[in-house]
Each structure stands twice: as C-alpha cells, then as structure tokens.
C-alpha positions as CSV (number, residue, x, y, z in Angstrom):
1,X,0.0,0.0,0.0
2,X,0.9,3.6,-0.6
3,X,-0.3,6.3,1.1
4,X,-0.6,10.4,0.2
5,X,-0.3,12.9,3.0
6,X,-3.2,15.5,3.6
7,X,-2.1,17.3,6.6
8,X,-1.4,14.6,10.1
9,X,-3.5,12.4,8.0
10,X,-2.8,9.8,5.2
11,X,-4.9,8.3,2.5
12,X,-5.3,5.3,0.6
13,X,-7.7,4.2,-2.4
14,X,-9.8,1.6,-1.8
15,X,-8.1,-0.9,-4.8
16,X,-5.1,-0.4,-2.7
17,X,-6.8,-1.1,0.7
18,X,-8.4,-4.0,-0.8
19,X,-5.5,-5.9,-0.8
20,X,-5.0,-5.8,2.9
21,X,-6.2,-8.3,5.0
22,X,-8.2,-5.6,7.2
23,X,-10.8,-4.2,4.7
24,X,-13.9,-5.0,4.1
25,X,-14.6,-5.1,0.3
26,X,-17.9,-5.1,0.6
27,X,-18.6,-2.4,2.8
28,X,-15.8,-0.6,2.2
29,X,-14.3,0.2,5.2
30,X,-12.1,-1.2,7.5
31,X,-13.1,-4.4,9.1
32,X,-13.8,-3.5,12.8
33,X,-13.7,-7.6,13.7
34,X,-10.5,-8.1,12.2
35,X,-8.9,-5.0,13.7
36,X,-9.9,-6.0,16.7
37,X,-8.4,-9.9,16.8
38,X,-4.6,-8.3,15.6
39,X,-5.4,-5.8,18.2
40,X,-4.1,-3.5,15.6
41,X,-5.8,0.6,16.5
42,X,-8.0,1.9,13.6
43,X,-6.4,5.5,14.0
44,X,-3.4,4.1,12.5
45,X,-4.8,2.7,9.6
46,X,-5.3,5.5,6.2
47,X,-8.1,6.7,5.3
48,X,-10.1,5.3,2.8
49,X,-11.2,7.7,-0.3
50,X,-12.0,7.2,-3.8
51,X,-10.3,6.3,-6.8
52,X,-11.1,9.1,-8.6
53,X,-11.3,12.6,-7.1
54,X,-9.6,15.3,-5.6
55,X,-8.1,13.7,-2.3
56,X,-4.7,15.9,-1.9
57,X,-3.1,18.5,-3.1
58,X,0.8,19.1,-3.8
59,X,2.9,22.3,-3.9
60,X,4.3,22.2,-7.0
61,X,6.9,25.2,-7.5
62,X,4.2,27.1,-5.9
63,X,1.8,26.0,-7.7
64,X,-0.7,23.8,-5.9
65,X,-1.9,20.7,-8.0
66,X,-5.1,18.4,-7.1
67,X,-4.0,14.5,-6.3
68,X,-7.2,13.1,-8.1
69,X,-6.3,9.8,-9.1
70,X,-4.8,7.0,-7.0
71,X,-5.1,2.9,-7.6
72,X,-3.4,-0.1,-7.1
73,X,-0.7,-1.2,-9.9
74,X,-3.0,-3.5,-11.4
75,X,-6.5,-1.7,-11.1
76,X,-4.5,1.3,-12.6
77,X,-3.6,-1.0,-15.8
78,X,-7.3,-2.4,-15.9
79,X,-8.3,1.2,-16.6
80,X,-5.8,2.5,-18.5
81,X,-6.9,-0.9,-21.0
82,X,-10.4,0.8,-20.8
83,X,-11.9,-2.8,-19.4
84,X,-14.2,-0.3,-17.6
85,X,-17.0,-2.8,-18.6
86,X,-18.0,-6.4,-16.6
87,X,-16.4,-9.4,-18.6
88,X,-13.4,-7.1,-20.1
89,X,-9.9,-8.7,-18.6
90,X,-6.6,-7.6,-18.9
91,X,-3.3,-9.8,-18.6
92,X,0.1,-7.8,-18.1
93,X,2.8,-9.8,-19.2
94,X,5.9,-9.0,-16.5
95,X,8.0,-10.9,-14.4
96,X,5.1,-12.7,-13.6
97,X,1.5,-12.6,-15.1
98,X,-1.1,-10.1,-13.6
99,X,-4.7,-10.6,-14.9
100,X,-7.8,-9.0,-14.1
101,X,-11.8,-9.2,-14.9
102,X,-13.9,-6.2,-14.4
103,X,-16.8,-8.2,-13.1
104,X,-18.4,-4.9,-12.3
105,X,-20.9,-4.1,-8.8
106,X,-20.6,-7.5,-8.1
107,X,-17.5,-8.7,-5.9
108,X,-17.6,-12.5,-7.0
109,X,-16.9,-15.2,-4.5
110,X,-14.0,-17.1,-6.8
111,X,-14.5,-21.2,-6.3
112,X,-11.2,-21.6,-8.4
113,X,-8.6,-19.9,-5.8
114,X,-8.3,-16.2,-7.3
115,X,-9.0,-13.2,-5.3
116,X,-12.1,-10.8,-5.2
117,X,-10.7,-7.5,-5.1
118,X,-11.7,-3.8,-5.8
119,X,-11.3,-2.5,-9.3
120,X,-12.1,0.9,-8.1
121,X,-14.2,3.3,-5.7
122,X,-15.8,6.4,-8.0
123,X,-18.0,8.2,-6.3
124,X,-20.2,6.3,-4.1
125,X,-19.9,3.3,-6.5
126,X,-17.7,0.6,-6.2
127,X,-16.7,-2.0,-8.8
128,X,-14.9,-5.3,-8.9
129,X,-12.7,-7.3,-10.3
130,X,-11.1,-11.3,-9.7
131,X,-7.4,-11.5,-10.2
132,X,-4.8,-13.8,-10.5
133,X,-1.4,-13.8,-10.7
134,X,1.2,-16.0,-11.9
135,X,4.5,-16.4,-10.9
136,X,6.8,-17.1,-13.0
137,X,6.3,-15.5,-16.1
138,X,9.2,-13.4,-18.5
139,X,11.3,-14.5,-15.2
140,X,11.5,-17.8,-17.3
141,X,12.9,-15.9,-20.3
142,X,15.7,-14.2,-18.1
143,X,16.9,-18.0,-16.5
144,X,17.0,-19.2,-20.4
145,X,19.6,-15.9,-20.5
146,X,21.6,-16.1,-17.4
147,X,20.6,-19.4,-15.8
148,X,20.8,-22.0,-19.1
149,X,22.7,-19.1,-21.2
150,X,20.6,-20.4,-24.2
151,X,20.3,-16.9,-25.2
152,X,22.2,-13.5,-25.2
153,X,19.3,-11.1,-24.9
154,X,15.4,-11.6,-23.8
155,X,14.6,-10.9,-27.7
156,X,16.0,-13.7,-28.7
157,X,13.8,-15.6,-27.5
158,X,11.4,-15.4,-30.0
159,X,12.8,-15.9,-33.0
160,X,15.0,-19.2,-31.5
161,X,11.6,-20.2,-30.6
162,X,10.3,-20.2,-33.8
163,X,12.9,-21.8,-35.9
164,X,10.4,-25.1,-34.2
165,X,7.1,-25.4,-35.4
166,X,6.1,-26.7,-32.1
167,X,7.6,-27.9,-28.4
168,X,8.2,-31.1,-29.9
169,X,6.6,-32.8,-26.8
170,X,8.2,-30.8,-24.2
171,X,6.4,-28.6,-21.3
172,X,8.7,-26.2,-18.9
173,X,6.7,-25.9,-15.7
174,X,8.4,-22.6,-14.1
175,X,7.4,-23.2,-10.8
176,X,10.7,-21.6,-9.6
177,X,8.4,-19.8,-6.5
178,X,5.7,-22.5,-6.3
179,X,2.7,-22.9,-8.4
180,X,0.6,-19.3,-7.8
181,X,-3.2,-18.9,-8.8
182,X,-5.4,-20.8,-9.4
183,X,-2.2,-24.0,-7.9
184,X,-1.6,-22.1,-4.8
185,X,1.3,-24.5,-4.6
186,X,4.6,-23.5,-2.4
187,X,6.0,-26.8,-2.4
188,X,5.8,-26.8,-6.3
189,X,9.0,-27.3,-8.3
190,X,10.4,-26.0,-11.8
191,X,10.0,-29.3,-14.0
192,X,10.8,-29.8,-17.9
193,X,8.8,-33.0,-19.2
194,X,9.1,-35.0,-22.3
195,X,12.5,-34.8,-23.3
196,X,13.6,-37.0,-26.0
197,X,17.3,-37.2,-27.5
198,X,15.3,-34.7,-30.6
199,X,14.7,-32.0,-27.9
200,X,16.6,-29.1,-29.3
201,X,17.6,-25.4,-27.2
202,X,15.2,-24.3,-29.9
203,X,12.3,-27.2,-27.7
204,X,13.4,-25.4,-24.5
205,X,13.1,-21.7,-25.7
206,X,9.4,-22.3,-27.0
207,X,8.5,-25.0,-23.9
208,X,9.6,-21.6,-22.3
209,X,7.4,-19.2,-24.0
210,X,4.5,-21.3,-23.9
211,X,4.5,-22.0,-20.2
212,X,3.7,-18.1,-20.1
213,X,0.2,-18.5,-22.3
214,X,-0.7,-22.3,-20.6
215,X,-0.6,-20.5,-17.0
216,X,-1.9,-17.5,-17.8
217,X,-5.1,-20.0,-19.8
218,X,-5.3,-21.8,-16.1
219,X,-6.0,-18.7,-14.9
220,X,-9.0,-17.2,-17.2
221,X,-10.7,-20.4,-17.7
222,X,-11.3,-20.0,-13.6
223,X,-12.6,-16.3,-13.9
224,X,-14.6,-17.2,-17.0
225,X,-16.0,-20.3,-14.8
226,X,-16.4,-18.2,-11.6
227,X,-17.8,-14.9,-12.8
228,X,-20.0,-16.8,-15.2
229,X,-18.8,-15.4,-18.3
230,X,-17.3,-16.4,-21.7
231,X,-14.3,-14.4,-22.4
232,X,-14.9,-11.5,-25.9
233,X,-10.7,-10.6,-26.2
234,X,-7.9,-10.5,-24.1
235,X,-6.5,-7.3,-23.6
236,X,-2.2,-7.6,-22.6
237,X,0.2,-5.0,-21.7
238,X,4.1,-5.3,-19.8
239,X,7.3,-6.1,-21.4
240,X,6.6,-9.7,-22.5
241,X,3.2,-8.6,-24.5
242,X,6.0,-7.6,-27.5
243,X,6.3,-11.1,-28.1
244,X,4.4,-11.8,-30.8
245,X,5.1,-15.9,-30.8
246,X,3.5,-15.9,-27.4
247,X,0.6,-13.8,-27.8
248,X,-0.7,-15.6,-30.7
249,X,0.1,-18.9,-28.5
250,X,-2.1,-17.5,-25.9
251,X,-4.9,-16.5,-28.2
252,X,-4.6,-20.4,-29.5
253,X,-5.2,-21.7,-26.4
254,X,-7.8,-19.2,-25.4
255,X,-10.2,-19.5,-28.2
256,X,-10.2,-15.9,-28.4
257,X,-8.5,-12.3,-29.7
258,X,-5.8,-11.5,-27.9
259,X,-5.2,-7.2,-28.8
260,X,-2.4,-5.5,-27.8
261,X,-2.6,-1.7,-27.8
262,X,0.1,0.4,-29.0
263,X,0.8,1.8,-25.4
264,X,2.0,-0.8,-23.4
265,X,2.8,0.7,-19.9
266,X,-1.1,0.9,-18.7
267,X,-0.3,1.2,-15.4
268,X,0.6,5.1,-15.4
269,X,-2.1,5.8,-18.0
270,X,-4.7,4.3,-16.0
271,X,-4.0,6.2,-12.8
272,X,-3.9,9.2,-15.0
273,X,-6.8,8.3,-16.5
274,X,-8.7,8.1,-13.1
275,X,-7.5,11.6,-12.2
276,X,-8.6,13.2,-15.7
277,X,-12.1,12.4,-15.3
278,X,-11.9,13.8,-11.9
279,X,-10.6,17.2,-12.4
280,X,-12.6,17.1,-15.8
281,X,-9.9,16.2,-18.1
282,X,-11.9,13.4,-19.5
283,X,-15.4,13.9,-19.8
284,X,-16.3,10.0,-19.2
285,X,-15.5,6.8,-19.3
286,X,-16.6,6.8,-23.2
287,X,-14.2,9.5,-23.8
288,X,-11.2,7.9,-22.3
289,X,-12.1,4.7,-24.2
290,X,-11.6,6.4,-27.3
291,X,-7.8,7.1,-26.8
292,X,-7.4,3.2,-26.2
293,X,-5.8,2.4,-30.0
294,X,-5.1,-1.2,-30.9
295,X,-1.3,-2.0,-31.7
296,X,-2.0,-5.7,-33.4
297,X,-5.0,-7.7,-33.1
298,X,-3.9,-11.9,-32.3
299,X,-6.7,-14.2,-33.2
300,X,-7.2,-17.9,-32.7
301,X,-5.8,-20.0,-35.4
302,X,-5.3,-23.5,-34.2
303,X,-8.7,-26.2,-33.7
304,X,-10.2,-26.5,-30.2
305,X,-9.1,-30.4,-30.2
306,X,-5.1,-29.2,-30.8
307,X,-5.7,-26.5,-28.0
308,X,-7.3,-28.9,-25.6
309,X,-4.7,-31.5,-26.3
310,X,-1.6,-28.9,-25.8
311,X,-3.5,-28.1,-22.6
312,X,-3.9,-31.7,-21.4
313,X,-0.3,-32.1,-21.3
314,X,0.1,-29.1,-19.6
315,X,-2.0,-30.2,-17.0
316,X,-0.2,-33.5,-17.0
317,X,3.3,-32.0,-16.5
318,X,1.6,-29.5,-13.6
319,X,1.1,-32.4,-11.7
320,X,4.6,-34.1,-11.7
321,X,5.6,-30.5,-10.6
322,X,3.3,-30.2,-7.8
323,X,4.1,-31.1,-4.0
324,X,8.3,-31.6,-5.1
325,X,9.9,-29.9,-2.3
C-alpha cells in the first residue's frame, strides 16, 4: 500500500486497501472484527477515499496541483486498458502474469482460488474485479539468458523459438516460487517434461514461451468459470506482451483475440486516467475509451481439439511438478 499525505492524515484508495487483510470489500471500510483480533488501533490505519477525485493537493513550484487519481498497480492498468465494462480482462505480461476481470458491482466469490478485489471506488460506487497472478512469467525468459545461457538477450527468445514449429513434446513448468493462482502450490518445483534425445535449445526456448500463455489460460478459464462469463478478447500489456510468438500462443489456447494496444505501460495511464475524469480532463468513461488504440489484433488459429490436447499435457506435466519440495 501507498499512502498520500493530507495534513497529520494519510490516505489510501480503496483498490489499494483491498489488498489488505483488514478491509472490508464489501462495505468498504475497514473491518472493525479483524482489527480488533490483531489488536491493531483503527487510527493508525489510512483513510479510505476514492479512486477518482480530488483527495490531496501538492505544492508544485508554488503552484498547488489536485491529487485526483490514486489505484493499485493492477486496477491502474485495468483502466488504463479501458476494461471499464463487466467481462473485459486484462493480462500484463511482467515478471510474472497479472490478470484481471472487471466483473463490475458485483464482488464474485472465486471457487477456483483467485481473489475478489476492488477495481475501483468512483463516487459512491464501487466495482470489482477477480485476479490472479502467476508467478513465473518473463522471469522464465531471463533464466533461459543467465541461468541456461541459451540466449544472449530476452529478444531472442522469440525468434530461437520459432525456428520449431512446435515444443516437440516438451512442457517447462516454471514453478521456480511455487505454483501461484489458481495452484496455490509452495512446495511446487520447476519441472521440464518430455524430453527425447530430438529435444533441441530451440524445444526449451518455446517450452519456455508457452509456459507463459498455458498459466496464464489456467488462470482465465477459472474467472470465466467463476464470474459466469465467456471471455470476448484479451486485452495484454508489460514487457513480454511484445512477443508476438506468445501472444498468438495465448490467443490459441484461449479460443479468443488477444489485442495489444500500442501503449504498453497501462499502469501510469490508468492512474492518470482516473485523475482526468476527476478534475474534468476526460469527460467519461466513453471519452477515455476512445484514446485506447489497438497495436495488433492476435486471433485464434489453431482447432479447439489441438488447444485442448496442448493443454492436457500441460495439466499432466503440472502435476509431476506439484508437492516436489
């Protein structure tokens, strides 16, 4: 959590607060109950204001200028990819995998292991999302580089990956950290299945590449199953999203478009976003969906069968990975 300062007093937006273990999504407020078992005081706790609107000021050169828009690093980049709508979900391809649903006025009680969290507070109206996150995500491109030394630089990846038309039979299970959503596996392992004497560095890298998309599939097949939707597009953004071998892997697997827009670091834009239409900037949320431009569009080419047999041995090699340490 991050906090502004308004005087003796600090505050916090509710997507931030909502990842504490003290907050009451649903009501929005700290969770009296809670506070009360860790004995932890409510005066030292921020205060809780909206996403959007004026909540701070700060002197600028004398000049003082309106804090209006505040939001936790992946709400920000849910509205800066103008998913401002229930069903829209956002993947940002780092590190590790961060994806979100806008499921809208509805906080939805996940079955599948993800978290109900705030999208954002506007207003008196709050909105929802589920998220998951993954692990182990362009981390597995970096240990190909400086683990395996299979490749000099992270972009070249892609193109040793594609000199294969396919894995060849392998799977790279990156669980490096433990399995994260929807596994929530600690004792998990980093596994490489079905290796044959044919398995090339060429296998590895796109055995690599695709563990990105499979996990990230895990992932929004639970939020399509828990929020009781069927998934329009994919909308990606983060460092990994310029691989294009990988995003049309994922839209494979997914069954669906996977569009990346031609900015890529959402996370400012949305916060900036949410401070626009709170000063006035921005008119709407109509308005700031118009300045969301599409980069390339990915969609599906491979059958469902291929897709659900890739996926199968996915799940297969999961399992060997799960419960090793």
């Amino acid at each position: 959590m991050w906090n502004l300062t308004r005087g003796e007093r600090h505050v916090t937006d509710a997507s931030n607060a909502s990842r504490t273990l003290l907050f009451d999504i649903h009501r929005g407020e700290w969770d009296d109950e809670l506070l009360g078992l860790l004995d932890v005081p409510r005066s030292v706790l921020p205060e809780v204001v909206a996403s959007s609107g004026v909540c701070a000021h700060a002197s600028l050169q004398g000049v003082s200028v309106p804090i209006a828009g505040i939001a936790g690093d992946q709400q920000a980049a849910l509205f800066g990819q103008a998913c401002v709508t229930p069903g829209l979900a956002k993947n940002t391809y780092g590190t590790g995998c961060f994806l979100l649903l806008n499921t809208g006025r509805t906080a939805v009680e996940s079955r599948s292991n993800l978290v109900s969290t705030v999208a954002w507070r506007r207003g008196n109206v709050t909105e929802y999302a589920l998220e998951g996150s993954v692990f182990i995500a362009g981390a597995v491109v970096q240990w190909l580089r400086d683990g395996l030394k299979l490749i000099r630089t992270a972009a070249e990846v892609e193109p040793l990956a594609a000199s294969v038309a396919d894995n060849g039979g392998a799977y790279l299970v990156p669980a490096f950290a433990g399995l994260g959503a929807p596994h929530w596996d600690a004792y998990a392992r980093g596994a490489m299945l079905g290796l044959t004497r044919g398995t090339t560095a060429a296998h590895v890298a796109r055995a690599a590449l695709e563990s990105i998309a499979y996990q990230s599939a895990e992932v929004l097949t639970a939020m399509e199953s828990d929020a009781g939707v069927k998934l329009a597009e994919l909308r990606v953004d983060g460092g990994a999203a310029v691989n294009n071998l990988l995003l049309q892997f994922q839209a494979d697997l997914l069954g669906v478009a996977v569009v990346r827009p031609k900015v890529l670091e959402t996370t400012a834009l949305g916060a900036a976003y949410l401070a626009g239409i709170a000063v006035g900037y921005w008119r709407d949320d109509a308005e700031v969906a118009a300045n969301w431009q599409i980069d390339r569009r990915f969609e599906p080419k491979m059958s469902r069968d291929q897709a659900s047999t890739l996926m199968a041995g996915w799940n297969k090699a999961v399992e060997r990975a799960k419960h090793w340490a």
